[in-house]
C-alpha positions as semicolon CSV with decimal commas, in nm:
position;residue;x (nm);y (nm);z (nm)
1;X;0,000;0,000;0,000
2;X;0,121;0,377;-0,108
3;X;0,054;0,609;0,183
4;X;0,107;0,971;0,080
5;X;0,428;1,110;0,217
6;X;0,374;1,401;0,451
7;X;0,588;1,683;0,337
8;X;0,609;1,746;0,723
9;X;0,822;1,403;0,760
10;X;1,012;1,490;0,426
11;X;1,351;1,556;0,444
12;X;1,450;1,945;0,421
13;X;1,623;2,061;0,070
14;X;1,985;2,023;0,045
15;X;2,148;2,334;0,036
16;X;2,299;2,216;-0,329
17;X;1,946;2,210;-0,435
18;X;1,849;2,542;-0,317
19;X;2,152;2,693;-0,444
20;X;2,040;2,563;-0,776
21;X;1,725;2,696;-0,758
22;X;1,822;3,031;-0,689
23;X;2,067;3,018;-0,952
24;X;1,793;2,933;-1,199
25;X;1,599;3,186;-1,065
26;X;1,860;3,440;-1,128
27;X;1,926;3,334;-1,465
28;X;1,570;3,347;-1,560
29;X;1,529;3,645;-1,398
30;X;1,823;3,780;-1,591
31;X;1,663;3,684;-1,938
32;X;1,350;3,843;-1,825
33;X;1,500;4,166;-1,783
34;X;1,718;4,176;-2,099
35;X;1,357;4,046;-2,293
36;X;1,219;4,334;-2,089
37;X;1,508;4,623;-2,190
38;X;1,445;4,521;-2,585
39;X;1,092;4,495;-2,559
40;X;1,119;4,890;-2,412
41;X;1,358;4,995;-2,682
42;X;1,146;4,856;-2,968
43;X;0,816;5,027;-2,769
44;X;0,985;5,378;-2,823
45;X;1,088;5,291;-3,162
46;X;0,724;5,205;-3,250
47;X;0,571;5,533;-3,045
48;X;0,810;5,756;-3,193
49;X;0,734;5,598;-3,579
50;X;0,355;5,657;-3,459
51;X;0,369;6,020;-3,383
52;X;0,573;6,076;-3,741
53;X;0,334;5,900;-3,886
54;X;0,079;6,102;-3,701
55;X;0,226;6,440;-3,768
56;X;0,228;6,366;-4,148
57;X;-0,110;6,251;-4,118
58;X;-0,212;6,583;-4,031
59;X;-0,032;6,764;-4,248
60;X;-0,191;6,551;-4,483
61;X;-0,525;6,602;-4,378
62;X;-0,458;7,016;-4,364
63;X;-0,335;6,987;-4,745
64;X;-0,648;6,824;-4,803
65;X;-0,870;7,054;-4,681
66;X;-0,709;7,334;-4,836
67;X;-0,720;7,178;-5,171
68;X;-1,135;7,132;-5,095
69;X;-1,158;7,506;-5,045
70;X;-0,961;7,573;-5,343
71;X;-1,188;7,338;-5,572
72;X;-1,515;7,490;-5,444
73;X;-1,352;7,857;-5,509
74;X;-1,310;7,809;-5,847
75;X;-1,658;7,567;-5,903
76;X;-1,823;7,860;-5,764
77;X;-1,589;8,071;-6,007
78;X;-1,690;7,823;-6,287
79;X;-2,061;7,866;-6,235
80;X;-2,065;8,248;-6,203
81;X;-1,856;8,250;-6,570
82;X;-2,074;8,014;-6,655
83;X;-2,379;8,196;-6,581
84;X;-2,266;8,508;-6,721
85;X;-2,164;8,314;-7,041
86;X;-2,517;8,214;-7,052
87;X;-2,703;8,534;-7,019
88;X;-2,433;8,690;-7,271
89;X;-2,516;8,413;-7,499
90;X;-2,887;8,479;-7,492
91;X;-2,836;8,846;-7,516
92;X;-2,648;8,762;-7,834
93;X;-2,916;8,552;-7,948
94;X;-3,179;8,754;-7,863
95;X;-3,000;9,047;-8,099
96;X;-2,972;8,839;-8,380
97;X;-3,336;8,742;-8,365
98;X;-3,417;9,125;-8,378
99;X;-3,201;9,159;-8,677
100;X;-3,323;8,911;-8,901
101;X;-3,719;9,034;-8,796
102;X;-3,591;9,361;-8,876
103;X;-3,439;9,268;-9,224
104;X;-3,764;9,014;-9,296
105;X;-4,025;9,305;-9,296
């Protein structure tokens, strides 16, 4: 029959063992804070490529909006020409009409 062992009965650690421990605790530790010290570097990397990337992306959107206002400037340019094309047009029409009534009778 298997009784459980009681870890009160158990022998204690050798102090080899615990030494070993600790010393894989420090090495892990050790790897966990140079994985720590890269993964910081490559954060400000990444936070300083995001606020370039921001920066021009506002710059970007500025150009943008200044090109809109530019665009409706000159449609509303275009449709005042336009418009005053027209009416000239119709004037000039509206001549010629008289003209040729003029020269019929």
């Amino acid at each position: 029959m298997n009784e459980a062992k009681d870890p009160r009965t158990e022998p204690p650690a050798t102090t080899s063992t615990q030494q070993s421990c600790q010393s894989d605790i420090h090495s892990v530790l050790r790897e966990m804070s140079a994985a720590l010290a890269e993964l910081k570097v490559e954060q400000r990397h990444t936070t300083t490529a995001v606020s370039s990337l921001e920066s021009r992306l506002r710059a970007s959107e500025s150009q943008i909006e200044e090109l809109r206002k530019k665009v409706e400037e000159e449609r509303q340019k275009n449709q005042e020409e336009l418009k005053n094309l027209k009416i000239s047009f119709d004037k000039q029409v509206e001549n010629l009409k008289k003209e040729n009534q003029g020269k019929k009778y």
